[in-house]
VOMI-337224 format. One record per residue (C-alpha): residue number from 1; residue in three letters; x, y, z. Coordinates in nm, 4 decimals, always signed. Example, Ala and Ser with C-alpha at 12.3 -4.5 7.8 and 13.67 -1.06 7.14 Angstrom:
<site><nr>1</nr><rest>ALA</rest><east>+1.2300</east><north>-0.4500</north><up>+0.7800</up></site>
<site><nr>2</nr><rest>SER</rest><east>+1.3670</east><north>-0.1060</north><up>+0.7140</up></site>
END
This chain:
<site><nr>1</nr><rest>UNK</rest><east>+1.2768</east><north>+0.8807</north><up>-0.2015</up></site>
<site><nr>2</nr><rest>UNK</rest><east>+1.2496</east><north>+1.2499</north><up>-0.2225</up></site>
<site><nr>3</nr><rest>UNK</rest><east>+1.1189</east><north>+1.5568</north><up>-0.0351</up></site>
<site><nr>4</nr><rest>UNK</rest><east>+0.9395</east><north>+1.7902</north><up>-0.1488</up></site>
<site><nr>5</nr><rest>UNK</rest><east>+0.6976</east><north>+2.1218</north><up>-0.0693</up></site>
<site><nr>6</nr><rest>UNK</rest><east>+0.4257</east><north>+2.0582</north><up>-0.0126</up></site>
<site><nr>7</nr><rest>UNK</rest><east>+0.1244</east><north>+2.2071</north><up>-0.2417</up></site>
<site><nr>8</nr><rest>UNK</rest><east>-0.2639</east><north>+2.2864</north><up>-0.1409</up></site>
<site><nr>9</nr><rest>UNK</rest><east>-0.2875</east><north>+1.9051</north><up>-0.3151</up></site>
<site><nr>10</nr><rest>UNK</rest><east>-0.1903</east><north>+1.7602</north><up>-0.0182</up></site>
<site><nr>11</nr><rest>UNK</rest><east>-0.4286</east><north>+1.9415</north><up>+0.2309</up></site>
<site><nr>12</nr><rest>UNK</rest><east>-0.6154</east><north>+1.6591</north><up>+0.2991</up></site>
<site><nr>13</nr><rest>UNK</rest><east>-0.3399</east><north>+1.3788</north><up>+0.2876</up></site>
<site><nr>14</nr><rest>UNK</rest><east>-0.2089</east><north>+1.6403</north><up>+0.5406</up></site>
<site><nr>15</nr><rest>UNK</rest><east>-0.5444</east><north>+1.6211</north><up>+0.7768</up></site>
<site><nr>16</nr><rest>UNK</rest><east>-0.5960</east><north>+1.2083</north><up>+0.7507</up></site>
<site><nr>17</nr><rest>UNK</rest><east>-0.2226</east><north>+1.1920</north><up>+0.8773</up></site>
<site><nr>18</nr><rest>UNK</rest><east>-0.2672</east><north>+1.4570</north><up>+1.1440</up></site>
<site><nr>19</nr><rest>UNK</rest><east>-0.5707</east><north>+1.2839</north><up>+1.2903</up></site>
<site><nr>20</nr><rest>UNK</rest><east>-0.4737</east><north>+0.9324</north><up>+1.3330</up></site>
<site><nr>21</nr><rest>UNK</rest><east>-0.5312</east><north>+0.8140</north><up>+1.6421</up></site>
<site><nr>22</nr><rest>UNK</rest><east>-0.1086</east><north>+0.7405</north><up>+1.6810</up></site>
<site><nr>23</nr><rest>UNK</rest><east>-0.0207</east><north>+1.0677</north><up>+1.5826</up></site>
<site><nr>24</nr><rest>UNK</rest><east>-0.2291</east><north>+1.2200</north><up>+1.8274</up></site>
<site><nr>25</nr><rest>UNK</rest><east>-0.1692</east><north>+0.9988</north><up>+2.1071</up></site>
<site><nr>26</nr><rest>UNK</rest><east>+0.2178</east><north>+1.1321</north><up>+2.0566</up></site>
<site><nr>27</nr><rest>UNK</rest><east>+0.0836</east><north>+1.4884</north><up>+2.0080</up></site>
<site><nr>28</nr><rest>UNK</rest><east>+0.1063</east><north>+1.7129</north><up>+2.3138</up></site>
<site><nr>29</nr><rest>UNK</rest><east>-0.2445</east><north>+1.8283</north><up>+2.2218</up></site>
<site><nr>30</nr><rest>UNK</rest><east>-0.4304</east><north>+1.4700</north><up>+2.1640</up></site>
<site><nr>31</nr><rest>UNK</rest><east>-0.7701</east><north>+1.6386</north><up>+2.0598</up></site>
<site><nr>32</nr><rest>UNK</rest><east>-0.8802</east><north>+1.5805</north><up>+1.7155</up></site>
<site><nr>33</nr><rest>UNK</rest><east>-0.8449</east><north>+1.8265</north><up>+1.4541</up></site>
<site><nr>34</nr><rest>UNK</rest><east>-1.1696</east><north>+1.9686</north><up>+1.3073</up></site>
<site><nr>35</nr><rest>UNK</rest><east>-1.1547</east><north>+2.0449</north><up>+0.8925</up></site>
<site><nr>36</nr><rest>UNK</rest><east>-1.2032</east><north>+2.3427</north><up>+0.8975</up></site>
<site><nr>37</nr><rest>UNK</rest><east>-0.9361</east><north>+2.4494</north><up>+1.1170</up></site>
<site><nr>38</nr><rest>UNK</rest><east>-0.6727</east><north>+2.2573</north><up>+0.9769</up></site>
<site><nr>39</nr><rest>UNK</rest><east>-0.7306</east><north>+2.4132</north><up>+0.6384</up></site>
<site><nr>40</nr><rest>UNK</rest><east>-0.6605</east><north>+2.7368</north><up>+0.7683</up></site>
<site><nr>41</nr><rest>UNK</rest><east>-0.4183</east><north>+2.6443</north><up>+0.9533</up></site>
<site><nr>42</nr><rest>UNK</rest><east>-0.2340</east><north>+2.4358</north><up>+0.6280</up></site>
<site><nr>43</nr><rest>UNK</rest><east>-0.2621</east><north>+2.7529</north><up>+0.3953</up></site>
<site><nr>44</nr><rest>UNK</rest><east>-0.1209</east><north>+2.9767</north><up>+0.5967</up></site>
<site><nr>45</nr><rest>UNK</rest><east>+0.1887</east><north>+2.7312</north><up>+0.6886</up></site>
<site><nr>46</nr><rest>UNK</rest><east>+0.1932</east><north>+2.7497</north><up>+0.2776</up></site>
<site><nr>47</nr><rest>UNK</rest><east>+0.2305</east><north>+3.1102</north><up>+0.2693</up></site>
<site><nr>48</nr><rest>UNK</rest><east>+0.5583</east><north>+3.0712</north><up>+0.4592</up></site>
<site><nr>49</nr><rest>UNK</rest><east>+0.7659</east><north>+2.8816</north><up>+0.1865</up></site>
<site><nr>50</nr><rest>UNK</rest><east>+0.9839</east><north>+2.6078</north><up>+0.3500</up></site>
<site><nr>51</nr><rest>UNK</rest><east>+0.7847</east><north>+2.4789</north><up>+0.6007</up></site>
<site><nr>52</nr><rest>UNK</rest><east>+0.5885</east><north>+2.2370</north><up>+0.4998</up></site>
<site><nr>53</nr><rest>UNK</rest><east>+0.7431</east><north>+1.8952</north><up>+0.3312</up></site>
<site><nr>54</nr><rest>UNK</rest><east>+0.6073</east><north>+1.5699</north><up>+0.1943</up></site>
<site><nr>55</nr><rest>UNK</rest><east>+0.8046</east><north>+1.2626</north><up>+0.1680</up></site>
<site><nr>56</nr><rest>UNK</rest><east>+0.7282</east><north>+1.0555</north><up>-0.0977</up></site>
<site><nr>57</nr><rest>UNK</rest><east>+0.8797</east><north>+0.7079</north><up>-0.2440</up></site>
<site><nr>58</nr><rest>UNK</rest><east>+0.8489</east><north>+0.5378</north><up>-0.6034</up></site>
<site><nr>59</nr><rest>UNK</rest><east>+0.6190</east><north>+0.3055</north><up>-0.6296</up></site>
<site><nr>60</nr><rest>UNK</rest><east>+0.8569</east><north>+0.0787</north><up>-0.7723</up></site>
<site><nr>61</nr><rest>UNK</rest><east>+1.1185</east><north>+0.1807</north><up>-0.5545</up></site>
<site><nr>62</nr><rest>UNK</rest><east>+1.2890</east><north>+0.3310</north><up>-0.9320</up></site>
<site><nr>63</nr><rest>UNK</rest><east>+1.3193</east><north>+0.6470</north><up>-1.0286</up></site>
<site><nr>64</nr><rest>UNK</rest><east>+1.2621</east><north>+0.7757</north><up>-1.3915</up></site>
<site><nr>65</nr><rest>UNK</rest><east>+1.2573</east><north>+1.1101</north><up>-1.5721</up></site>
<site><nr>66</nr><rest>UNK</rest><east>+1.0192</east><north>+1.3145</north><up>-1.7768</up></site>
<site><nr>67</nr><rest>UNK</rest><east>+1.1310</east><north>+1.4481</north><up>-2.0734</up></site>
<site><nr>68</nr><rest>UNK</rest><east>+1.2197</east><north>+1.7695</north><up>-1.9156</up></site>
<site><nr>69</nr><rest>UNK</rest><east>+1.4614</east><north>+1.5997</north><up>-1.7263</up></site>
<site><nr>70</nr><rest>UNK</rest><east>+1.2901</east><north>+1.6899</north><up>-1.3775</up></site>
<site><nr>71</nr><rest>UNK</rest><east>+1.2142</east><north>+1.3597</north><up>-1.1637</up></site>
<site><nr>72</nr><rest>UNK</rest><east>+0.8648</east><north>+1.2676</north><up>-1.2518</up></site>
<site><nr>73</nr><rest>UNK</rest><east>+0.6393</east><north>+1.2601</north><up>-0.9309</up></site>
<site><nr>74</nr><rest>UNK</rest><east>+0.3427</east><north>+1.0682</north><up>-1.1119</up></site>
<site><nr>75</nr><rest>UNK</rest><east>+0.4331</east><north>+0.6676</north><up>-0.9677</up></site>
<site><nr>76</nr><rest>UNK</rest><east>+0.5779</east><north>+0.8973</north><up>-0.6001</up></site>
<site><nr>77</nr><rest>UNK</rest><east>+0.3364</east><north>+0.8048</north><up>-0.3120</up></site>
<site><nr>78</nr><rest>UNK</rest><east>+0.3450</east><north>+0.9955</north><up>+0.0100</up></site>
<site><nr>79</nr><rest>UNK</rest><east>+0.4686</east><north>+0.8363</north><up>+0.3133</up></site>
<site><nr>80</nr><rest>UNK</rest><east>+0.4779</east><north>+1.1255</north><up>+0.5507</up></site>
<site><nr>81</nr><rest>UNK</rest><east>+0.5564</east><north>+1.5136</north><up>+0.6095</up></site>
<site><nr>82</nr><rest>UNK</rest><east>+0.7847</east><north>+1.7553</north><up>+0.8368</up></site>
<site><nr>83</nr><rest>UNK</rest><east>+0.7333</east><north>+2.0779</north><up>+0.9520</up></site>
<site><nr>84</nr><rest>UNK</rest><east>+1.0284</east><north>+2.2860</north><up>+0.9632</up></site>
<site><nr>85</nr><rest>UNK</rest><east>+0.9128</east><north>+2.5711</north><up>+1.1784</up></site>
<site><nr>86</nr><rest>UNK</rest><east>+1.1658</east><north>+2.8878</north><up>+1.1524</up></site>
<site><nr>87</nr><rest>UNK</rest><east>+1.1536</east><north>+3.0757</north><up>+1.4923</up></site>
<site><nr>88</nr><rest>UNK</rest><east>+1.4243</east><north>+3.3743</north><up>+1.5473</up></site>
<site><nr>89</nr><rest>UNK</rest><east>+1.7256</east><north>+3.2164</north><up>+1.6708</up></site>
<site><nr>90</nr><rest>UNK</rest><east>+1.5730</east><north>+2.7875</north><up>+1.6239</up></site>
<site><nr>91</nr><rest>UNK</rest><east>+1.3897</east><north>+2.6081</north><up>+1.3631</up></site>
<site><nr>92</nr><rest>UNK</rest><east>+1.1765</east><north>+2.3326</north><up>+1.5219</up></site>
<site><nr>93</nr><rest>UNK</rest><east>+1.0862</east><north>+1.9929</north><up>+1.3650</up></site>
<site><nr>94</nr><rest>UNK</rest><east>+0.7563</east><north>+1.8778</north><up>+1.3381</up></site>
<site><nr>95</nr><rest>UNK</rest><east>+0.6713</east><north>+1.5196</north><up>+1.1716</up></site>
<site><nr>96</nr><rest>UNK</rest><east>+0.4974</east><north>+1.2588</north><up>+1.1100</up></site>
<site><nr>97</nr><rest>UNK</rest><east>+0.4948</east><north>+0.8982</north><up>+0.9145</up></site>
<site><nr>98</nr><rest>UNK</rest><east>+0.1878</east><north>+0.7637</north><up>+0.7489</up></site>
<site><nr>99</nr><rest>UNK</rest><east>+0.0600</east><north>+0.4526</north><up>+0.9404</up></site>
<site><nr>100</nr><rest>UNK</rest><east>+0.1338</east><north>+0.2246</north><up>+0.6763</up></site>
<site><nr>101</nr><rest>UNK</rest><east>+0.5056</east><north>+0.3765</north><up>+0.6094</up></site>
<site><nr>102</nr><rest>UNK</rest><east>+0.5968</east><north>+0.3380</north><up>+0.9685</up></site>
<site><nr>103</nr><rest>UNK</rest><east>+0.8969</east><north>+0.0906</north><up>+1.1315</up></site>
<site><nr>104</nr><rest>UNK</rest><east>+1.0583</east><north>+0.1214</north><up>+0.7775</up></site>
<site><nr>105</nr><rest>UNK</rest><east>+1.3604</east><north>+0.3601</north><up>+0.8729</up></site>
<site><nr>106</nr><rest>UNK</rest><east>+1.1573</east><north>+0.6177</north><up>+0.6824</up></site>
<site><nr>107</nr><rest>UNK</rest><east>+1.1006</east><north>+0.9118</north><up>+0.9502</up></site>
<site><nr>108</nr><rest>UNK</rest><east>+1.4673</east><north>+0.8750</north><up>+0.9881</up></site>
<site><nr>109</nr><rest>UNK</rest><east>+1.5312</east><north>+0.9372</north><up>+0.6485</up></site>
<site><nr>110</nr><rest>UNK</rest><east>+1.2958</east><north>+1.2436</north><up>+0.6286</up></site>
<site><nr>111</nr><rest>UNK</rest><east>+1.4284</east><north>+1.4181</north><up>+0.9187</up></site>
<site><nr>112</nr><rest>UNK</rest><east>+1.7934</east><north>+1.3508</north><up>+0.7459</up></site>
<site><nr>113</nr><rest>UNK</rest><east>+1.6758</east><north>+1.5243</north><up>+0.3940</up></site>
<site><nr>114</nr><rest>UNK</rest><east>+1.5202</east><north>+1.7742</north><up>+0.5761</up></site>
<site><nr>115</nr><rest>UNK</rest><east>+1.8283</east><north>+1.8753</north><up>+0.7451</up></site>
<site><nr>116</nr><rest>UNK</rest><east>+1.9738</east><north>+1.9753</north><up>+0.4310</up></site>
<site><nr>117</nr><rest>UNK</rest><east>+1.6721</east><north>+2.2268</north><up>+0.4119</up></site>
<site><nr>118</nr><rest>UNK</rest><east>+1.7238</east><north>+2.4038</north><up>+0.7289</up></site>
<site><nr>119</nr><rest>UNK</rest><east>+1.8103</east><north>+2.7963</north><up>+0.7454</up></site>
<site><nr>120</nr><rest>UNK</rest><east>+1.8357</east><north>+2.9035</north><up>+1.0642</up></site>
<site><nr>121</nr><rest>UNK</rest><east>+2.0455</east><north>+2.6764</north><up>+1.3095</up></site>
<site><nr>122</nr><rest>UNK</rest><east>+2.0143</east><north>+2.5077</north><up>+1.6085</up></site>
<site><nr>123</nr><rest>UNK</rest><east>+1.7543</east><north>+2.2592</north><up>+1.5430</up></site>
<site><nr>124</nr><rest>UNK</rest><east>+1.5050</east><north>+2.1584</north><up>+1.8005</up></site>
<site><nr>125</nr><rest>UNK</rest><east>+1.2400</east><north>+1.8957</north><up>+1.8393</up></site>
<site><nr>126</nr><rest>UNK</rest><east>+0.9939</east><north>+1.8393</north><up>+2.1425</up></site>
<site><nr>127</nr><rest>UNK</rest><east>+0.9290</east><north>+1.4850</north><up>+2.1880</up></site>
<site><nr>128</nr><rest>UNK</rest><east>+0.6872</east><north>+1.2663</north><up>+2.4419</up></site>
<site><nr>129</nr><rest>UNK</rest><east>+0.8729</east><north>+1.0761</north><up>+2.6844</up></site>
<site><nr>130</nr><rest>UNK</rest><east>+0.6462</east><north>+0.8085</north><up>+2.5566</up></site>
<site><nr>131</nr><rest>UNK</rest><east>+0.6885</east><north>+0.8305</north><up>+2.2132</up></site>
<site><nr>132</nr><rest>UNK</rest><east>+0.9957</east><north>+0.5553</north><up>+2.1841</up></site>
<site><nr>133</nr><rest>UNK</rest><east>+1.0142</east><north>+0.5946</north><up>+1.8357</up></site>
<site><nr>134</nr><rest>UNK</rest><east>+1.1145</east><north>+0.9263</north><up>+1.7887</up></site>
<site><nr>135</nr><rest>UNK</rest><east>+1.3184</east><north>+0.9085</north><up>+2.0773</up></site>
<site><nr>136</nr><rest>UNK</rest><east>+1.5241</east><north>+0.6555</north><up>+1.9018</up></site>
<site><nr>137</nr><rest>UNK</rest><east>+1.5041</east><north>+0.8278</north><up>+1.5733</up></site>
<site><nr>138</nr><rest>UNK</rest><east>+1.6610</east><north>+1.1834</north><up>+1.7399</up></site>
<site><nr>139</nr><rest>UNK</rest><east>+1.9361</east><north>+1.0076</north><up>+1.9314</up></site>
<site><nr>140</nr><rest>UNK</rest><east>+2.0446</east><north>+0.7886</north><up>+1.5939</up></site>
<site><nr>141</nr><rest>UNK</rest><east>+2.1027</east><north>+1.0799</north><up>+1.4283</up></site>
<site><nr>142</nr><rest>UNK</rest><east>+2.2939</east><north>+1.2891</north><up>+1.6980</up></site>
<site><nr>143</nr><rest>UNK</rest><east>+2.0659</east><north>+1.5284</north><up>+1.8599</up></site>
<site><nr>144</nr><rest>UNK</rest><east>+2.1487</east><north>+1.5970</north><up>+2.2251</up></site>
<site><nr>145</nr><rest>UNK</rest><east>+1.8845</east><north>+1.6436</north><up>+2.5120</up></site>
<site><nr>146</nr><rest>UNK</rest><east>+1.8573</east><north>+1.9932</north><up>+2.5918</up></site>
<site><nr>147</nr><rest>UNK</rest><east>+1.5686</east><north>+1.9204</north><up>+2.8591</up></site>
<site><nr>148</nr><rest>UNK</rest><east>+1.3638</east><north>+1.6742</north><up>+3.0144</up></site>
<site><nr>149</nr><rest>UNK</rest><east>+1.0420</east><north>+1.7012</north><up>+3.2055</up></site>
<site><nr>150</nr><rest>UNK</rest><east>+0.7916</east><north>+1.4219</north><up>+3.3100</up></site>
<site><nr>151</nr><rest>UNK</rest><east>+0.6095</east><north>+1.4208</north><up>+2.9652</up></site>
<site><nr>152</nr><rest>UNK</rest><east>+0.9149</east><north>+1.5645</north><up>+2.7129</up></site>
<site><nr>153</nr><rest>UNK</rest><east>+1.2402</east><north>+1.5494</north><up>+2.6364</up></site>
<site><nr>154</nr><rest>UNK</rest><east>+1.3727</east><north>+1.8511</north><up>+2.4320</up></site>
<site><nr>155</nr><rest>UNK</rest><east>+1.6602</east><north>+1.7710</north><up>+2.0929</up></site>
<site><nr>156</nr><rest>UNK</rest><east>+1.8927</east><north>+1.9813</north><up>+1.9422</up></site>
<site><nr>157</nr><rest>UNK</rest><east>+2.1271</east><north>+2.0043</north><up>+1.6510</up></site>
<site><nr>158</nr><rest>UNK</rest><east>+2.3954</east><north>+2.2369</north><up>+1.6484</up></site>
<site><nr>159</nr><rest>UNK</rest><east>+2.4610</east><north>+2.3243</north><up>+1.2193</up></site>
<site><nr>160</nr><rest>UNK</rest><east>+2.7427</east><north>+2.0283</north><up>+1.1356</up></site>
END
């Protein structure tokens, strides 16, 4: 598996995954997402390098190399993306898992190579109380509860 920035090729891999109906039922905003506003909103995450990340896995679960040496992406499918929002003093995690990726171990996984991405310490992530999944996923990998309220709980990461 690898992750990697995300390009204006995955615009639209980015909008099916932000409108399924799971995603937004663990979204704190559950409306749908017209087109046209997630495009604008996509390119101008773009414009702020770092943020955006897809996670992809071979194919064949191998990994070759072109000629160049580089890991060839051609027989990489995406399984799911982060956003690693930089705020002043916080960067704040944002994922998701494509449907068909998900109860795999794989949004664990992302949020793990992501980590080694991160620039500005603490980390945070807002997550539904309902969401179990994520829930799980943050307290595997060591986050501590900042906050609770009746719909969230609040995660941070101190830098290791």
């Amino acid at each position: 598996m690898i992750l990697r920035p995300a390009t204006s090729l995955d615009c639209d891999q980015y909008f099916e995954w932000a409108n399924d109906p799971d995603v937004r039922a663990n979204s704190f905003n559950q409306e749908p997402i017209p087109y046209d506003a997630h495009v604008r909103w996509f390119y101008q995450k773009l414009d702020f390098k770092d943020q955006l990340w897809v996670l992809t896995k071979s194919i064949s679960n191998t990994t070759h190399f072109a000629d160049t040496g580089c890991e060839c992406e051609c027989d990489h499918i995406p399984v799911g993306q982060i956003r690693l929002q930089q705020e002043r003093d916080h960067t704040e995690i944002h994922y998701s898992i494509a449907k068909e990726h998900r109860g795999q171990g794989n949004g664990r996984r992302m949020i793990q190579m992501a980590l080694f991405e991160i620039k500005t310490w603490p980390v945070v992530a807002q997550v539904k109380q309902s969401n179990r999944a994520s829930r799980a996923i943050f307290d595997k990998l060591d986050f501590q509860i900042i906050a609770t309220t009746s719909e969230s709980i609040t995660y941070q990461k101190m830098q290791p």
